[in-house]
N, C-alpha and C positions, 0 to 999 in steps of 0.2 A: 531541554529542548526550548530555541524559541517560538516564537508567536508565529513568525515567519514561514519556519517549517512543518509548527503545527497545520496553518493553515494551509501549506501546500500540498501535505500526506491526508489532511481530508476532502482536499478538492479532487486528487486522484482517483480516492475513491466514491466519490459521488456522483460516477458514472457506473450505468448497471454492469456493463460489459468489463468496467475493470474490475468494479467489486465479484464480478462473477469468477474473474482471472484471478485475481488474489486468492479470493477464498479458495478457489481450486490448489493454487499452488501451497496455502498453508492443510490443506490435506493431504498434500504429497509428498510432503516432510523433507528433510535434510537431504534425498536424493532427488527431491524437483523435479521438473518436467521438461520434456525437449519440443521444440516448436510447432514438431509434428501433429503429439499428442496432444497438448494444449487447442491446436486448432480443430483437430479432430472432435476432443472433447467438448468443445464450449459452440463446436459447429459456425464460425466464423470465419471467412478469409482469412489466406496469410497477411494480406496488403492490414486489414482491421487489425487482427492482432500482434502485427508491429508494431503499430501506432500506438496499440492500447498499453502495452508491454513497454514503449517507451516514455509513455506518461510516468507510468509507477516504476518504472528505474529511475529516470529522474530528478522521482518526489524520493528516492532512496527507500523504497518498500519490496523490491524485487532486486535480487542477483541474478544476471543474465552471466553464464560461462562456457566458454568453449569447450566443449567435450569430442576431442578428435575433432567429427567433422559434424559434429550436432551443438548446436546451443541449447541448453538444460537452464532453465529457470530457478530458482528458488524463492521462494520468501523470505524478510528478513525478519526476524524474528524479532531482536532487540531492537529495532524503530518499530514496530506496530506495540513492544513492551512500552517503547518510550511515551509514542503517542496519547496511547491508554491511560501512562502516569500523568499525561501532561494534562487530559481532560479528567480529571481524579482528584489533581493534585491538594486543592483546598476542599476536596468533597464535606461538606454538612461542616465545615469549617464556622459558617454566619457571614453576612454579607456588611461590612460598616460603611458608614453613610455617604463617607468621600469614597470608599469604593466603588456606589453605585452611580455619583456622580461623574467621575472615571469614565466608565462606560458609556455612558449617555453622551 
């Protein structure tokens, strides 16, 4: 993963209302949520959680699919795996000195 898209799958989620949508929909497991309930459950407009739902499609954190005549949601599992390794990746690794110049 790059830096790029690190940074665009956590700015997704650093809104409450999406983080609240995510996490909903990774509780809902491989058969995901349709628009209905999602809105029902998170108690927001349709118009809101379009919008929110097309942040995190997007940022590639949500599968949105057509099911007949419902859109059903998913999570995506292996980008929030990725994300995770990508903020991991050098965990307790040590920081060397041009590294932290780097950054700065």
């Amino acid at each position: 993963m790059h830096e790029k898209q690190a940074a665009d799958g956590l700015a997704a989620l650093g809104n409450v209302t999406r983080l609240k949508l995510f996490r909903l929909l990774v509780q809902a497991g491989a058969e995901g949520l349709n628009m209905g309930e999602m809105q029902r459950l998170l108690g927001i407009p349709g118009s809101t959680l379009n919008h929110h739902a097309g942040v995190l499609r997007q940022a590639g954190l949500i599968f949105p699919a057509k099911r007949g005549r419902e859109v059903v949601c998913t999570a995506d599992y292996a980008a929030i795996q990725d994300l995770s390794e990508f903020l991991l990746e050098n965990c307790c690794a040590g920081v060397a000195a041009d590294s932290a110049e780097d950054a700065a």
